[in-house]
C-alpha positions in Angstrom: -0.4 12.4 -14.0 1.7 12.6 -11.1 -1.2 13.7 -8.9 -3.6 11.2 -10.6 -1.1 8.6 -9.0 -1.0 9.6 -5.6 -4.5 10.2 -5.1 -4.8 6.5 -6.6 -2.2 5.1 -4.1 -3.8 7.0 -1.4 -7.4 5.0 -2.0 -5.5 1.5 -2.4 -3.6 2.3 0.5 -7.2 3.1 2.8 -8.3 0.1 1.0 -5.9 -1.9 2.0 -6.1 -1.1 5.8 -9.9 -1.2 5.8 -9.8 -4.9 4.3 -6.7 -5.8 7.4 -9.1 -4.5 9.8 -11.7 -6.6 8.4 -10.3 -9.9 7.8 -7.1 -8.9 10.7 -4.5 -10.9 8.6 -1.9 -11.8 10.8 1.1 -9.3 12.1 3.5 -10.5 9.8 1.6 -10.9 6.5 0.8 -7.4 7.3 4.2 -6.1 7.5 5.2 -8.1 4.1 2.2 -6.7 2.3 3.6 -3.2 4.0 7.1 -3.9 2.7 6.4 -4.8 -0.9 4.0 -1.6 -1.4 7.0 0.5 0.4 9.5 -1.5 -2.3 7.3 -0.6 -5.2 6.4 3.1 -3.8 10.2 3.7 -4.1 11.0 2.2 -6.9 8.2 4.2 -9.4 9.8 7.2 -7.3 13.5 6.7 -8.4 13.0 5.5 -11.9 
């Protein structure tokens, strides 16, 4: 399961940048967006 997830994460995560190049949110939306996935990344991690 554990690898099902990363590989998961891996394709939101190219996803993700391929839709801020698209649409080039701004800087800091960017960096929230960045922040909350680190936040969540971590948390599933030490649970």
């Amino acid at each position: 399961m554990q690898g099902i997830r990363a590989r998961s994460n891996d394709t939101l995560g190219r996803v993700g940048m391929y839709l801020l190049r698209k649409f080039q949110f701004p800087v800091k939306t960017a960096m929230v967006v960045g922040y909350v996935l680190v936040i969540r990344e971590a948390l599933v991690l030490w649970s």
